[in-house]
C-alpha positions as MATLAB code, in Angstrom:
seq = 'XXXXXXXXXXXXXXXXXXXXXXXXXXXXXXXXXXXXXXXXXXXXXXXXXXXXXXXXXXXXXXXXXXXXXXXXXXXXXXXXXXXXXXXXXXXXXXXXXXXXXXXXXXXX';
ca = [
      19.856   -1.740   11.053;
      20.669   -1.568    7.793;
      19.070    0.911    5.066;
      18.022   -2.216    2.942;
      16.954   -4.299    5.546;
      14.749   -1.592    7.489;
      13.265   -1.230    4.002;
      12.256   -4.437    3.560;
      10.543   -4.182    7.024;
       8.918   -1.396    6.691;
       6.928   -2.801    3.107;
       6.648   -6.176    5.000;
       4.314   -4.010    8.201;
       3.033   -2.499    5.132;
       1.699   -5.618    3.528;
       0.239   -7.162    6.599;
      -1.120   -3.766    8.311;
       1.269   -3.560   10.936;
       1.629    0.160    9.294;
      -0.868    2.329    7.610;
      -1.014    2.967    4.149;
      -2.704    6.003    4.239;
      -1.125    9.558    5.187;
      -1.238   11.181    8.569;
      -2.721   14.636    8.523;
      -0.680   15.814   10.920;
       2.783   15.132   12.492;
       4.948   16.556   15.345;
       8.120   15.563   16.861;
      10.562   16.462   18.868;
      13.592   14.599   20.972;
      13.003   10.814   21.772;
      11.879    9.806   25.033;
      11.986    6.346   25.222;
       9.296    5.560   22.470;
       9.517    2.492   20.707;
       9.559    3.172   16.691;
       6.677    1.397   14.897;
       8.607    0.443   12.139;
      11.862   -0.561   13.466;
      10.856   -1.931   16.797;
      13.917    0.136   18.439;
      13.858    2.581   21.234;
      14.012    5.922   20.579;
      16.482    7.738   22.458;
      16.432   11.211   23.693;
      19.318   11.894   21.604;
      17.555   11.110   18.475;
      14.108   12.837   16.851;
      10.797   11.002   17.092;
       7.847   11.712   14.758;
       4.533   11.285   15.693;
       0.998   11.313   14.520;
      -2.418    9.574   14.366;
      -3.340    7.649   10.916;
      -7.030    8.506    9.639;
      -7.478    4.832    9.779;
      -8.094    5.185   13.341;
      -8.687    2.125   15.646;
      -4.870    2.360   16.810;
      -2.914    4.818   19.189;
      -0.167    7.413   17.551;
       2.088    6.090   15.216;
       5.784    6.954   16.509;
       9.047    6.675   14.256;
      12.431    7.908   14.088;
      12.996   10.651   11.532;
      14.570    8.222    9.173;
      11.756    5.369    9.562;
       8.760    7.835    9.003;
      11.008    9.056    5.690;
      11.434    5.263    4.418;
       7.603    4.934    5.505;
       6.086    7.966    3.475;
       8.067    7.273    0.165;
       7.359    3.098    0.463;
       4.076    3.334    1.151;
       2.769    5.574   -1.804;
       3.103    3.485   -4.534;
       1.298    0.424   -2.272;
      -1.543    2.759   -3.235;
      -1.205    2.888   -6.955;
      -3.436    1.891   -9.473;
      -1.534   -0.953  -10.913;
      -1.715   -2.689  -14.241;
      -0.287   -1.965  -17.654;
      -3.134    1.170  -18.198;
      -2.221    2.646  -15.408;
      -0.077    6.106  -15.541;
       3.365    5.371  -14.410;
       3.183    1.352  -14.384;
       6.563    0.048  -14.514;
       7.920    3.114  -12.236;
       7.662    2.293   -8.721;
       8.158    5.827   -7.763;
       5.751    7.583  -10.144;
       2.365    7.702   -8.450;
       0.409    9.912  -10.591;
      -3.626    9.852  -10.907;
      -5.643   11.766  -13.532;
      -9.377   12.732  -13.034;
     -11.442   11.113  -15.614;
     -14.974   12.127  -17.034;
     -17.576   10.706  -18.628;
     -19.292   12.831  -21.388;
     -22.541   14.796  -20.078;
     -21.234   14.697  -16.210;
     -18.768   17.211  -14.281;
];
């Protein structure tokens, strides 16, 4: 599959839930064995490196992805969880995600 077209997959599962949003505490991985990727839908081979983990989400079994698919995954799915809007730091830049504490005078 192409780059650009496994992309475009990959923010479509993250749109409609197929994938989670949120990070995964904790990954392994290790050689394939037969796993089919979450966000390609192709088998992965024992020849090629799986990456596994469980979402915080819960309610679903491990997510499982090829090396490249989880990469594509963690960079398009961090700005789905940006504030958005014209006062929001880094509107505009897809792939600045920054957040900044506020307070309110008289609190911590």
């Amino acid at each position: 599959m192409k780059l650009e077209g496994l992309r475009l997959l990959i923010l479509s599962k993250l749109a409609d839930g197929r994938l989670p949003l949120y990070s995964i505490p904790r990954v392994w991985g290790g050689p394939g064995n037969g796993e089919t990727c979450d966000a390609c839908g192709i088998i992965v081979t024992k020849d090629e490196f799986v990456i596994e983990g469980t979402s915080l989400a819960g309610g679903k079994g491990p997510l499982q992805l090829h090396a490249s698919c989880f990469w594509i995954w963690e960079t398009e799915r961090q700005p789905q969880l940006a504030p958005r809007g014209p006062a929001s730091p880094g509107y505009g830049d897809p792939h600045l995600v920054t957040t900044r504490p506020t307070r309110t005078r008289g609190t911590l």
